[in-house]
N, CA, C and O atoms as CSV, one atom per row, in Angstrom:
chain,resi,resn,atom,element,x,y,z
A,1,UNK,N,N,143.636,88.665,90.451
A,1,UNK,CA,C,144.816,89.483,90.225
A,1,UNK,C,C,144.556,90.428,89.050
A,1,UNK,O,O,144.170,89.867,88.024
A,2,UNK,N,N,144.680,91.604,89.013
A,2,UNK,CA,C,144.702,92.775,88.354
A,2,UNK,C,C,145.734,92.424,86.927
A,2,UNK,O,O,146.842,91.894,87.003
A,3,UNK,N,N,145.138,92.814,85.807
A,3,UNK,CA,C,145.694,92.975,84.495
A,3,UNK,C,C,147.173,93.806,84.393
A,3,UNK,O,O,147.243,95.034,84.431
A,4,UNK,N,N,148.155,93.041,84.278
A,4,UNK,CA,C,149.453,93.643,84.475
A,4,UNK,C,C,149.662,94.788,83.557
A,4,UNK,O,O,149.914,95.947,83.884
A,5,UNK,N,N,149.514,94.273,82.286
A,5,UNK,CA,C,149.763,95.303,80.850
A,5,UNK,C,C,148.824,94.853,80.044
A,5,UNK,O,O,148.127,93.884,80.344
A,6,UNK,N,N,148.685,95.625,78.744
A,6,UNK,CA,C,147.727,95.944,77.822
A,6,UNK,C,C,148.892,95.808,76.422
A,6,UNK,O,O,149.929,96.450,76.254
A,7,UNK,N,N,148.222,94.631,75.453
A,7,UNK,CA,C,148.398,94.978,74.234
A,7,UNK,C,C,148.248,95.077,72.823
A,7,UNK,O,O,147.684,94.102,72.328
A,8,UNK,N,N,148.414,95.511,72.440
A,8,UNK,CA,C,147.735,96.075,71.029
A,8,UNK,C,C,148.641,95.955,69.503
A,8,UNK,O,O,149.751,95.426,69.463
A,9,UNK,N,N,148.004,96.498,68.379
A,9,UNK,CA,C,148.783,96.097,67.354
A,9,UNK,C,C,148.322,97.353,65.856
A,9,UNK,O,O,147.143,97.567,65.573
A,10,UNK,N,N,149.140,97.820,65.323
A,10,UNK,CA,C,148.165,98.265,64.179
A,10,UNK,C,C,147.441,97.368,63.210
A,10,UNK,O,O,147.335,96.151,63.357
A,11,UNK,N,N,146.951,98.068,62.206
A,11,UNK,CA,C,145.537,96.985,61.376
A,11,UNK,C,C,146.772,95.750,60.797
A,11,UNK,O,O,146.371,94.622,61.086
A,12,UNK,N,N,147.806,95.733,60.244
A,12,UNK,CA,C,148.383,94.749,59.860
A,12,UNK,C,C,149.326,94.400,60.570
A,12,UNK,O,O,150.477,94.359,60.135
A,13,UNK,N,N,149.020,94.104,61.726
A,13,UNK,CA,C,149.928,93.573,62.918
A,13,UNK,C,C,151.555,93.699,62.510
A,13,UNK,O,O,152.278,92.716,62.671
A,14,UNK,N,N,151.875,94.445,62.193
A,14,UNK,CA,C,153.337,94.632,61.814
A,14,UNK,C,C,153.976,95.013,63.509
A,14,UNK,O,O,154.636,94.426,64.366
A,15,UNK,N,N,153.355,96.272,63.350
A,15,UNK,CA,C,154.300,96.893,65.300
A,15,UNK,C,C,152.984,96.124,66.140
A,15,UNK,O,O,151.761,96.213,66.030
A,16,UNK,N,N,153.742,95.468,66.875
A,16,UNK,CA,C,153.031,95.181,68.455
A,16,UNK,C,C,153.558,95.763,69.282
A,16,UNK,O,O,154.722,96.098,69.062
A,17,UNK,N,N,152.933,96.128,70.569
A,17,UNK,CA,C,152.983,96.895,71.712
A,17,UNK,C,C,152.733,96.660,73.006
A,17,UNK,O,O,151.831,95.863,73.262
A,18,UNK,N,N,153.378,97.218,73.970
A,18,UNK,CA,C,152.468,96.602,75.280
A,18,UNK,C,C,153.007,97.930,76.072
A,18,UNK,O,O,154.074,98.522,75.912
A,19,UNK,N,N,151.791,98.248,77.100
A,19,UNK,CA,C,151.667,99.445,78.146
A,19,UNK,C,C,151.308,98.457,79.393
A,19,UNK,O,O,150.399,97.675,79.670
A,20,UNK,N,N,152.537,98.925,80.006
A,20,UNK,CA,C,152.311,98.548,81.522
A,20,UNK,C,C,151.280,99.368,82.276
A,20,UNK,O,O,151.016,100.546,82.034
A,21,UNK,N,N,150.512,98.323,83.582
A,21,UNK,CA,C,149.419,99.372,84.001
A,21,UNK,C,C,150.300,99.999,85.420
A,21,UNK,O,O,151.346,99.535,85.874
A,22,UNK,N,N,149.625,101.026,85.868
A,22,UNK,CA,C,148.349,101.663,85.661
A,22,UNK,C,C,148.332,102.436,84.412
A,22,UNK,O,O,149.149,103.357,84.451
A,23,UNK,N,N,147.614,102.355,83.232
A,23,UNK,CA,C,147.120,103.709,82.565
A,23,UNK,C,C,147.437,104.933,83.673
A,23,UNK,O,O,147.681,104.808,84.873
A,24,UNK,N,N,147.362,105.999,82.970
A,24,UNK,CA,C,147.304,107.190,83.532
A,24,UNK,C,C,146.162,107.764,83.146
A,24,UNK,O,O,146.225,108.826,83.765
A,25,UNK,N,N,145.165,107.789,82.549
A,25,UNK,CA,C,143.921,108.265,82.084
A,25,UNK,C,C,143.759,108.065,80.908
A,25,UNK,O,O,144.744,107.804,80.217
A,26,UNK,N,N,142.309,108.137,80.271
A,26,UNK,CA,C,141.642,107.672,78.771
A,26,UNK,C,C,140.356,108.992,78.709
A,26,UNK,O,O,139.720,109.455,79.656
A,27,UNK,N,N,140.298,109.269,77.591
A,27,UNK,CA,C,139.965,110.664,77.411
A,27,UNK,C,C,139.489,110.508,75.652
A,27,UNK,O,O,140.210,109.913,74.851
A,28,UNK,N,N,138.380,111.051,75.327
A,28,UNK,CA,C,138.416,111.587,73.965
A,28,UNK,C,C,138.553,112.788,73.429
A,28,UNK,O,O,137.959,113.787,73.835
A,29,UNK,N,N,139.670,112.745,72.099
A,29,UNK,CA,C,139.711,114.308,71.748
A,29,UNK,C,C,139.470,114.567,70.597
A,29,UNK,O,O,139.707,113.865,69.614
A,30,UNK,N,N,138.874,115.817,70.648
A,30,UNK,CA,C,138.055,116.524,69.511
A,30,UNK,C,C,138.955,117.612,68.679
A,30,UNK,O,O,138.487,118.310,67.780
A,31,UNK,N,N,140.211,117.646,69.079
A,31,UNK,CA,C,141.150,118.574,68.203
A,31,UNK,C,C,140.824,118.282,67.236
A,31,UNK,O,O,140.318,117.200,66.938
A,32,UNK,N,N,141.137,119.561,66.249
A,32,UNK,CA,C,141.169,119.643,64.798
A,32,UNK,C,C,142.558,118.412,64.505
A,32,UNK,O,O,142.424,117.624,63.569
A,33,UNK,N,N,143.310,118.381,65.021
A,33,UNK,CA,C,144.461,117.607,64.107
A,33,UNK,C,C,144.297,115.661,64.625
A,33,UNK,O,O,144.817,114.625,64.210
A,34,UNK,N,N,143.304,115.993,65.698
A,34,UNK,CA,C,143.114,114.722,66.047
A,34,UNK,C,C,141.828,113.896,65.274
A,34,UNK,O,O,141.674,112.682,65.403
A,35,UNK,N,N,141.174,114.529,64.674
A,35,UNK,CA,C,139.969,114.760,64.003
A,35,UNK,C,C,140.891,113.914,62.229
A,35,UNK,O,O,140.723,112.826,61.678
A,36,UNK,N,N,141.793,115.097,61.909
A,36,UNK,CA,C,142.446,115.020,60.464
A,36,UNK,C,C,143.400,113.831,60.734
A,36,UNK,O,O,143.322,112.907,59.925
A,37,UNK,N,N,144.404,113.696,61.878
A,37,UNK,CA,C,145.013,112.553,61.832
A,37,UNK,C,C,143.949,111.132,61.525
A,37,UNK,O,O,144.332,110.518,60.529
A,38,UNK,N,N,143.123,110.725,61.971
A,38,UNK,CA,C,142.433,109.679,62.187
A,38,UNK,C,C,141.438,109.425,61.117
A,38,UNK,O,O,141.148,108.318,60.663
A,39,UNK,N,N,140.947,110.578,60.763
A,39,UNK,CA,C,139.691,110.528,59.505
A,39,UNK,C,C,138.492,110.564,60.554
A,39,UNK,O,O,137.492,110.223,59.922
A,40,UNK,N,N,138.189,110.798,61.729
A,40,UNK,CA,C,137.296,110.334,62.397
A,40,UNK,C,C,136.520,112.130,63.368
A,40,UNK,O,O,136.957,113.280,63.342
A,41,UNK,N,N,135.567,111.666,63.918
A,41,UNK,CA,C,134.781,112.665,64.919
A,41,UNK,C,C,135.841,113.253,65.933
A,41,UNK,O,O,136.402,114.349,65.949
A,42,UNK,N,N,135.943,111.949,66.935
A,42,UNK,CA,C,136.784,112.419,68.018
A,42,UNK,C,C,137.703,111.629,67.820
A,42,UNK,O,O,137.547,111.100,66.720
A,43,UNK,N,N,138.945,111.136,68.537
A,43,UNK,CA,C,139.890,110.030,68.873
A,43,UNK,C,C,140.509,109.388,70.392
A,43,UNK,O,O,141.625,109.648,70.842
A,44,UNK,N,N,139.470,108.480,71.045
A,44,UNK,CA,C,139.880,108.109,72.250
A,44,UNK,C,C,141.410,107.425,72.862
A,44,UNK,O,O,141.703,106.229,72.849
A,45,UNK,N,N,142.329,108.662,73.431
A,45,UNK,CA,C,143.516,108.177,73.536
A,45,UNK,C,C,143.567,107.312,75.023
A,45,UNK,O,O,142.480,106.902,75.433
A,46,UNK,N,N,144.872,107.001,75.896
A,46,UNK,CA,C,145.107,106.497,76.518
A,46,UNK,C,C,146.545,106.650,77.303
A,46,UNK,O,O,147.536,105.976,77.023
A,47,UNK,N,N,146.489,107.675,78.356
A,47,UNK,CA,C,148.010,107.731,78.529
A,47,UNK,C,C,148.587,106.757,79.418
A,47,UNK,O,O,148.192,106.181,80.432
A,48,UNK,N,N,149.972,106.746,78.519
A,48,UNK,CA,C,150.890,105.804,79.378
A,48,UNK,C,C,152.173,106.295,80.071
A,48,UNK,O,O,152.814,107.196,79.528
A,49,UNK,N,N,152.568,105.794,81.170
A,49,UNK,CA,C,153.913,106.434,81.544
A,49,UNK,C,C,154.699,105.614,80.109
A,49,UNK,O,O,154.550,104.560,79.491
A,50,UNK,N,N,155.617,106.857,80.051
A,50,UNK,CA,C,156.671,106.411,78.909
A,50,UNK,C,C,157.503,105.138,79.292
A,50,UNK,O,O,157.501,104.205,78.490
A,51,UNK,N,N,158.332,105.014,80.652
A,51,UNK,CA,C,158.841,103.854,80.686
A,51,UNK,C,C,157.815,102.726,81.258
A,51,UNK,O,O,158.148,102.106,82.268
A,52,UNK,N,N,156.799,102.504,80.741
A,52,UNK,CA,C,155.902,101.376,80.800
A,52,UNK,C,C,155.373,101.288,79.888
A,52,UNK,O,O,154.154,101.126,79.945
A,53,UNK,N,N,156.223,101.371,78.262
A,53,UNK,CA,C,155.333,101.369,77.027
A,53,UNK,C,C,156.255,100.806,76.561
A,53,UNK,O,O,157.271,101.245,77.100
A,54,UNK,N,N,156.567,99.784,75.579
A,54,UNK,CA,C,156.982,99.369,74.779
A,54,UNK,C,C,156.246,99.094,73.333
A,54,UNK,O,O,155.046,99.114,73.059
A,55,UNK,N,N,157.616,98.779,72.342
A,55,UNK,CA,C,157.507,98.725,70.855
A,55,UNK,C,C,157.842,96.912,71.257
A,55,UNK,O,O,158.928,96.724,71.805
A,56,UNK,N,N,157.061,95.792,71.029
A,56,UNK,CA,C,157.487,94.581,71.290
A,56,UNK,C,C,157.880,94.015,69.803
A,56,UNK,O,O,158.920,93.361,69.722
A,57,UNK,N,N,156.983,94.268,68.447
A,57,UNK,CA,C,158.003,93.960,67.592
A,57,UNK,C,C,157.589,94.999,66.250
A,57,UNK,O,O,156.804,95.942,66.357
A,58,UNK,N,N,158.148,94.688,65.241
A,58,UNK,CA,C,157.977,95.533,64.028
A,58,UNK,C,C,158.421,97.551,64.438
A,58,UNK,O,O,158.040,98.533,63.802
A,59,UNK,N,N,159.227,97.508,65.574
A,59,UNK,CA,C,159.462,98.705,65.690
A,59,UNK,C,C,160.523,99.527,64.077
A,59,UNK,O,O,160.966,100.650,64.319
A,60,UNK,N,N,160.770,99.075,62.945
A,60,UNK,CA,C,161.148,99.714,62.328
A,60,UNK,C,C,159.980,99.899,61.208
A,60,UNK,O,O,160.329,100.443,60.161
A,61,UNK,N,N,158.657,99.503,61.336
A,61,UNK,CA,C,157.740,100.182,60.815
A,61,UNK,C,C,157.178,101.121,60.993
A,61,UNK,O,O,156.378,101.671,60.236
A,62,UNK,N,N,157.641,101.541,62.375
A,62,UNK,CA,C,157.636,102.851,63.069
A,62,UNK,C,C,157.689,104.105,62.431
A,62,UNK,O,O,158.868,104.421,62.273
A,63,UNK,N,N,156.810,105.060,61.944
A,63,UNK,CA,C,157.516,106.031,61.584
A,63,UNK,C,C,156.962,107.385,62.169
A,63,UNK,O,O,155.732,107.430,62.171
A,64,UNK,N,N,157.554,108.411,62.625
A,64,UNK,CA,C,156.632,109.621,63.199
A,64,UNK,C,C,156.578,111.002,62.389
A,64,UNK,O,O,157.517,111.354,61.676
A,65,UNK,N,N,155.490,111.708,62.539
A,65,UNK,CA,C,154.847,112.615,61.721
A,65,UNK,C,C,155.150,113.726,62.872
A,65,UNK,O,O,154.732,113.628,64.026
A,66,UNK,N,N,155.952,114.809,62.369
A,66,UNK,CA,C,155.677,116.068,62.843
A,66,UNK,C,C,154.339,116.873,62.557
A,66,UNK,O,O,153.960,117.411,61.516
A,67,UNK,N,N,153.785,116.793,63.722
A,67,UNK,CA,C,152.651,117.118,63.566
A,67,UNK,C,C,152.031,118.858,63.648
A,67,UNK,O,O,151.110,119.418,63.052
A,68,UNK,N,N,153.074,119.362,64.724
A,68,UNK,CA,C,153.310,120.476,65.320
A,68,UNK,C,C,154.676,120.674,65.750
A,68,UNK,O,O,155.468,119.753,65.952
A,69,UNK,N,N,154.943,121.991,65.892
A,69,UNK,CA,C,156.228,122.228,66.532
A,69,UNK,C,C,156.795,121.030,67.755
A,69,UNK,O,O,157.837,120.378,67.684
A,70,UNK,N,N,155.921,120.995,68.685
A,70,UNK,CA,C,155.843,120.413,69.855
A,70,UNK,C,C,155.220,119.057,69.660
A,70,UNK,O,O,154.809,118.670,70.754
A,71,UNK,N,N,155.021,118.319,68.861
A,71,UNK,CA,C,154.292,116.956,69.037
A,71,UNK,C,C,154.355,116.206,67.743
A,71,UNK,O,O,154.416,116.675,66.606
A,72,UNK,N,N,154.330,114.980,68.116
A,72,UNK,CA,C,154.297,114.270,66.915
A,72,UNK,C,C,153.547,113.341,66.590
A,72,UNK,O,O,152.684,113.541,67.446
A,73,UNK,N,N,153.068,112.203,65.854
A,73,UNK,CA,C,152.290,110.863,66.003
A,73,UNK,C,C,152.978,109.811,65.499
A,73,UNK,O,O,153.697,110.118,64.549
A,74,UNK,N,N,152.998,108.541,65.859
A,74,UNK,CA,C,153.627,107.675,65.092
A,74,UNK,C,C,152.515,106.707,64.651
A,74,UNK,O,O,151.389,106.626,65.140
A,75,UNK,N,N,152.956,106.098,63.793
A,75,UNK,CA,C,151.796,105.477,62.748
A,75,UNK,C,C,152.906,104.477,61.898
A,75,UNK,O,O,154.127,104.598,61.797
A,76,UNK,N,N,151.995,103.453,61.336
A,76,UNK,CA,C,152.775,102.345,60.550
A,76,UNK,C,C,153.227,102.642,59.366
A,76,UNK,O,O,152.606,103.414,58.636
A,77,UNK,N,N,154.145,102.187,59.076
A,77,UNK,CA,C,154.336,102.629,57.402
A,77,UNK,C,C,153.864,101.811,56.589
A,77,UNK,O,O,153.546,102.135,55.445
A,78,UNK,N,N,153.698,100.119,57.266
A,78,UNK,CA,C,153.121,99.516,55.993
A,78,UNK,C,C,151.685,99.396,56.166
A,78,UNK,O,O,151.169,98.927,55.152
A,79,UNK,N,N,150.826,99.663,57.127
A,79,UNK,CA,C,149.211,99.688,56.602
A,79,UNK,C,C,148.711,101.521,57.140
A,79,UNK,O,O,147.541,101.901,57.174
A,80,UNK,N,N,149.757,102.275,57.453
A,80,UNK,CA,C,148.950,103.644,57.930
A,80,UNK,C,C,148.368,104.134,59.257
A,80,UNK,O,O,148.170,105.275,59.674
A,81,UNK,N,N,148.106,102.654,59.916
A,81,UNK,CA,C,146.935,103.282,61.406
A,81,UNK,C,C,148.042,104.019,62.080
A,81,UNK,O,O,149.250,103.885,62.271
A,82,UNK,N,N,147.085,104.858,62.352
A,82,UNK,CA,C,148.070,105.988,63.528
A,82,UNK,C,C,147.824,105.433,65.075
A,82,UNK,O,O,146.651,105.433,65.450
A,83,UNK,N,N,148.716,105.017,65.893
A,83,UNK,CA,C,148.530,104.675,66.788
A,83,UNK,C,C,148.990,105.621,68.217
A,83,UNK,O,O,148.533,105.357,69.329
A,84,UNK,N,N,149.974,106.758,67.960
A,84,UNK,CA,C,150.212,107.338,69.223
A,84,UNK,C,C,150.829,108.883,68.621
A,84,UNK,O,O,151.100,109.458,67.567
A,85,UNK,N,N,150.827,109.054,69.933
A,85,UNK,CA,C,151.058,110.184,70.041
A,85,UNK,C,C,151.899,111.088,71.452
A,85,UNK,O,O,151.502,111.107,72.617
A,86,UNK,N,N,153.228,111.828,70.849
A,86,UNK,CA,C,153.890,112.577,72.043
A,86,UNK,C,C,154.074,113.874,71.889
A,86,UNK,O,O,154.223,114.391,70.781
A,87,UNK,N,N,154.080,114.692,73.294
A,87,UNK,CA,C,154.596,116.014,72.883
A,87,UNK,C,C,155.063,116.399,73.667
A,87,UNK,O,O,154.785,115.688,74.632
A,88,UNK,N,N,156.076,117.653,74.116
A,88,UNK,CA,C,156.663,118.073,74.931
A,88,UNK,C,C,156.229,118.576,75.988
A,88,UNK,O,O,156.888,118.896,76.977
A,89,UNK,N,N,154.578,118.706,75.745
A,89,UNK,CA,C,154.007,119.375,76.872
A,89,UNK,C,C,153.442,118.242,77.723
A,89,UNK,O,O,153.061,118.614,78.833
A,90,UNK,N,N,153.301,116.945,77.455
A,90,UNK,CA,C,153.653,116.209,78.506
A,90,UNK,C,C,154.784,114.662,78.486
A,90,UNK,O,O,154.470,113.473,78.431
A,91,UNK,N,N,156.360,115.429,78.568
A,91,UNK,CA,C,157.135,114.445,77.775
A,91,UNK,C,C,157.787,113.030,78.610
A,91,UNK,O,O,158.788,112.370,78.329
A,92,UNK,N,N,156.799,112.866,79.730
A,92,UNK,CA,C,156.993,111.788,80.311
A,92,UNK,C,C,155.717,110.406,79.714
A,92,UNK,O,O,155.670,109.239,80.101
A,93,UNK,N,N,155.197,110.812,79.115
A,93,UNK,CA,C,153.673,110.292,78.761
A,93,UNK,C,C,153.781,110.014,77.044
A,93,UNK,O,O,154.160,110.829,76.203
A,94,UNK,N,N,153.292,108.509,76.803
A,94,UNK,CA,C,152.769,108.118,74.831
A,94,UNK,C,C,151.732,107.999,75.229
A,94,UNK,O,O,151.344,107.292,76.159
A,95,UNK,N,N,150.987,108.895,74.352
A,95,UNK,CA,C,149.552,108.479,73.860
A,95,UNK,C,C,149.568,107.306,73.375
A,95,UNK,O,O,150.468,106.945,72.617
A,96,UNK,N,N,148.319,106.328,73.831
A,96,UNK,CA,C,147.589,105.419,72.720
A,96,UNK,C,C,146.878,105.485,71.973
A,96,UNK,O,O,146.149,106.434,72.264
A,97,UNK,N,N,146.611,105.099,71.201
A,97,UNK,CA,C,145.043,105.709,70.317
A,97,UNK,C,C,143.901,104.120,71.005
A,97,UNK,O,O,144.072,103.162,70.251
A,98,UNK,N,N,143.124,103.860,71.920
A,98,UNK,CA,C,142.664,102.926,72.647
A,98,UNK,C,C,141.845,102.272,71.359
A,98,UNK,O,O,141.639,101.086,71.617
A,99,UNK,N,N,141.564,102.462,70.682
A,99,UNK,CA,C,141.622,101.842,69.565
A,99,UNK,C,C,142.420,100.624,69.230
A,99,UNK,O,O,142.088,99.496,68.866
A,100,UNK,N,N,143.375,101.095,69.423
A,100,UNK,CA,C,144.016,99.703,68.636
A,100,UNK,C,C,144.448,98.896,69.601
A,100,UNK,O,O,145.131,97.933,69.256
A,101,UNK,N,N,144.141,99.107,71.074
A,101,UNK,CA,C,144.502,98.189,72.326
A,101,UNK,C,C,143.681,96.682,72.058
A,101,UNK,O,O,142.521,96.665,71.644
A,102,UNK,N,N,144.503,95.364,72.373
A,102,UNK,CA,C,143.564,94.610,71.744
A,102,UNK,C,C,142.681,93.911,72.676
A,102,UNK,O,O,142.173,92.802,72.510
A,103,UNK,N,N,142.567,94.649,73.616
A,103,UNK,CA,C,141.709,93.898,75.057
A,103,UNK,C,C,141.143,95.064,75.763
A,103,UNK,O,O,141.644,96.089,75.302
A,104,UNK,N,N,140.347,95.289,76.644
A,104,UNK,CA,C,139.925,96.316,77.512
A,104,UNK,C,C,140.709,96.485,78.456
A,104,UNK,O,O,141.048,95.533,79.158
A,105,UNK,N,N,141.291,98.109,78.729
A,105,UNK,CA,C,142.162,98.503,79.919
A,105,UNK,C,C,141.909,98.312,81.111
A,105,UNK,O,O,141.007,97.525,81.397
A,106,UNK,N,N,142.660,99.001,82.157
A,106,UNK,CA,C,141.982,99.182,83.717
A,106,UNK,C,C,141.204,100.305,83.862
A,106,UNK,O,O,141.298,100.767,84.999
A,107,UNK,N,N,140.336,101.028,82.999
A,107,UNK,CA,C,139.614,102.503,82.804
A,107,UNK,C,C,139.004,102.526,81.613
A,107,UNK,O,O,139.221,101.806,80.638
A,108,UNK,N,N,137.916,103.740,81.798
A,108,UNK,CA,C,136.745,103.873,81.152
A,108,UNK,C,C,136.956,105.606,80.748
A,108,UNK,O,O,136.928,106.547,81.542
A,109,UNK,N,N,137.118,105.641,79.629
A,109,UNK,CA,C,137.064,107.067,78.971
A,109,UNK,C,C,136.526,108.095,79.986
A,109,UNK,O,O,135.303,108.046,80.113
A,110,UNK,N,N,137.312,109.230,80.915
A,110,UNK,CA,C,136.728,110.026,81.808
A,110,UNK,C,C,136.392,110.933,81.261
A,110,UNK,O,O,135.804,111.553,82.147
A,111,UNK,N,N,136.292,111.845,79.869
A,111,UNK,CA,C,135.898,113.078,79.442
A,111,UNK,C,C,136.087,113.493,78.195
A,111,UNK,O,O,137.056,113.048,77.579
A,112,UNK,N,N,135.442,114.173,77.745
A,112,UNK,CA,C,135.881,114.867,76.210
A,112,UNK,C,C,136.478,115.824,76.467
A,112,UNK,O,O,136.057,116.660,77.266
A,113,UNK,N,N,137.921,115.947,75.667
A,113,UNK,CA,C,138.584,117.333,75.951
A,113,UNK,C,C,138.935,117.704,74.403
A,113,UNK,O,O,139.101,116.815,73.569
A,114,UNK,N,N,139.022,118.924,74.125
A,114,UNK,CA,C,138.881,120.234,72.888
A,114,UNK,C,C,137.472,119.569,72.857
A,114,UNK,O,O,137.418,118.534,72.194
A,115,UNK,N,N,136.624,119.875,73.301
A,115,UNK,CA,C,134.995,119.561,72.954
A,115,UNK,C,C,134.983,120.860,72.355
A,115,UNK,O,O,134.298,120.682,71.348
A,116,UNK,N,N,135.305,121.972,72.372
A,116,UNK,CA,C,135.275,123.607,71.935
A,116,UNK,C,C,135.436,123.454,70.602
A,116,UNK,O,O,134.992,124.420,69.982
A,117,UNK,N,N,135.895,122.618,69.939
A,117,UNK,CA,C,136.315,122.276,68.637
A,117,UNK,C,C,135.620,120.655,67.738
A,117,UNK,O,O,135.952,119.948,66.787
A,118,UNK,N,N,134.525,120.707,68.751
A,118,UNK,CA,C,133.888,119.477,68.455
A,118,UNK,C,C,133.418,119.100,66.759
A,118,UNK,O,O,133.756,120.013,66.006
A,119,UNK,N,N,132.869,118.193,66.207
A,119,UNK,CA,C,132.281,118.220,65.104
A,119,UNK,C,C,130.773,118.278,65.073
A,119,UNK,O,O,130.179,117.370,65.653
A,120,UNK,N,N,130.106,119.182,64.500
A,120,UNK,CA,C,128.114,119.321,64.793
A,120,UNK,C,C,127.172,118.172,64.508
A,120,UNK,O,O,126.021,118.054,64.928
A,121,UNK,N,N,127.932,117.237,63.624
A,121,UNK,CA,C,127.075,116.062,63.261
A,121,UNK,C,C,127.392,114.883,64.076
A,121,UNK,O,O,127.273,113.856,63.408
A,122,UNK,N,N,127.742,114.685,65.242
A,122,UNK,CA,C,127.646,113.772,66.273
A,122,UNK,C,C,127.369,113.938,67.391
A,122,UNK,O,O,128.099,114.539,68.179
A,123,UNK,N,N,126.184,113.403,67.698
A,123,UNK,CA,C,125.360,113.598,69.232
A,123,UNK,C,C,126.177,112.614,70.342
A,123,UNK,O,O,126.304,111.424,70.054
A,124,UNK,N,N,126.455,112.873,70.985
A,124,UNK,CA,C,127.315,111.998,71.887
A,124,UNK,C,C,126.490,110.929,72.851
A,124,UNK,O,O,125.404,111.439,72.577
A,125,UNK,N,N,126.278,110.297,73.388
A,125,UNK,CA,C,125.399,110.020,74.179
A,125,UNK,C,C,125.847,109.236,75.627
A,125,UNK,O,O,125.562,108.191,76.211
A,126,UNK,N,N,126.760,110.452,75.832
A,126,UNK,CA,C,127.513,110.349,77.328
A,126,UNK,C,C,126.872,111.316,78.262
A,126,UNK,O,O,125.996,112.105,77.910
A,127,UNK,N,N,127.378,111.213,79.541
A,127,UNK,CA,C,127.283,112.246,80.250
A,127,UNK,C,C,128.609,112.492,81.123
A,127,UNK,O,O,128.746,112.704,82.328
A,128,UNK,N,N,129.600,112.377,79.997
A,128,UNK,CA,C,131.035,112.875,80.555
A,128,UNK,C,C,131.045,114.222,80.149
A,128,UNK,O,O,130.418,114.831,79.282
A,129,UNK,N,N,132.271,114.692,81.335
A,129,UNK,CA,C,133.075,116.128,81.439
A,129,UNK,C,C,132.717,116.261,79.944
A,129,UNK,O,O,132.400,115.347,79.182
A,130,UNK,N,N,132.859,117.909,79.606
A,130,UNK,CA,C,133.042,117.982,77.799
A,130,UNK,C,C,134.243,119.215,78.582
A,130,UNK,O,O,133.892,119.918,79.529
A,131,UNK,N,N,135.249,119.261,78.146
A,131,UNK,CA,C,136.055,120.341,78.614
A,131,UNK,C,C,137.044,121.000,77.617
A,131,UNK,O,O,137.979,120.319,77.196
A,132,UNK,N,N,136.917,122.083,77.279
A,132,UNK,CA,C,137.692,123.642,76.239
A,132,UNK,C,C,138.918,123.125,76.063
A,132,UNK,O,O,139.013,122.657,77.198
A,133,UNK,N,N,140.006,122.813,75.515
A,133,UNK,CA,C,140.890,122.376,75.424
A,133,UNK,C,C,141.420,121.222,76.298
A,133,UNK,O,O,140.909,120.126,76.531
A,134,UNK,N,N,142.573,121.757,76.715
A,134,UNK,CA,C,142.715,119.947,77.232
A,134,UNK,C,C,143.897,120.759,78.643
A,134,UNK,O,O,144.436,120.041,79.485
């Protein structure tokens, strides 16, 4: 029998979470703000339909960052990890950051998207899509 849901936690388990499956796709991105949110190269997200995502506990550690006009991230207040991400341009869908999922999904990262905006000091050693924005 197939893995019902997926769940995860930030670094000090304060918010727990769970995403009902199917995922909708897993992807790494190379945006500049995805880059600065994280401290990191790229950031491998994970979309979920919105009503198959839940906050299971510590949802008032919750807090979200206007990030852009159109999008935001939410992240913990008491240890920092940024764990998701929404925006209007697709407002049926939370990002995960697959990172902090605490088990392996039903999917395997299909592509790099803003690769156009990549960072020069990491050789990748995939042979996924690299695709110009997203």
């Amino acid at each position: 029998m197939a893995k019902q849901s997926f769940e995860g936690t930030c670094q000090c388990h304060t918010i727990h979470f769970r995403i009902e499956a199917p995922t909708l796709w897993c992807a790494h991105c190379h945006c500049s703000m995805c880059r600065k949110a994280h401290g990191a190269a790229f950031v491998t997200w994970v979309g979920a339909a919105e009503e198959g995502f839940s906050i299971v506990t510590g949802g008032r550690a919750l807090r979200w960052y206007s990030s852009s006009t159109e999008a935001e991230r939410g992240f913990c207040s008491e240890c920092g990890s940024t764990l998701f991400f929404r925006s209007e341009r697709w407002p049926t869908e939370v990002h995960v950051a697959l990172a902090n999922i605490d088990e392996p999904i039903d999917r395997d990262p299909e592509a790099h998207v803003y690769y156009d905006s990549h960072v020069p000091w990491v050789d990748l050693g995939d042979d996924l899509p690299r695709k110009a924005g997203s």
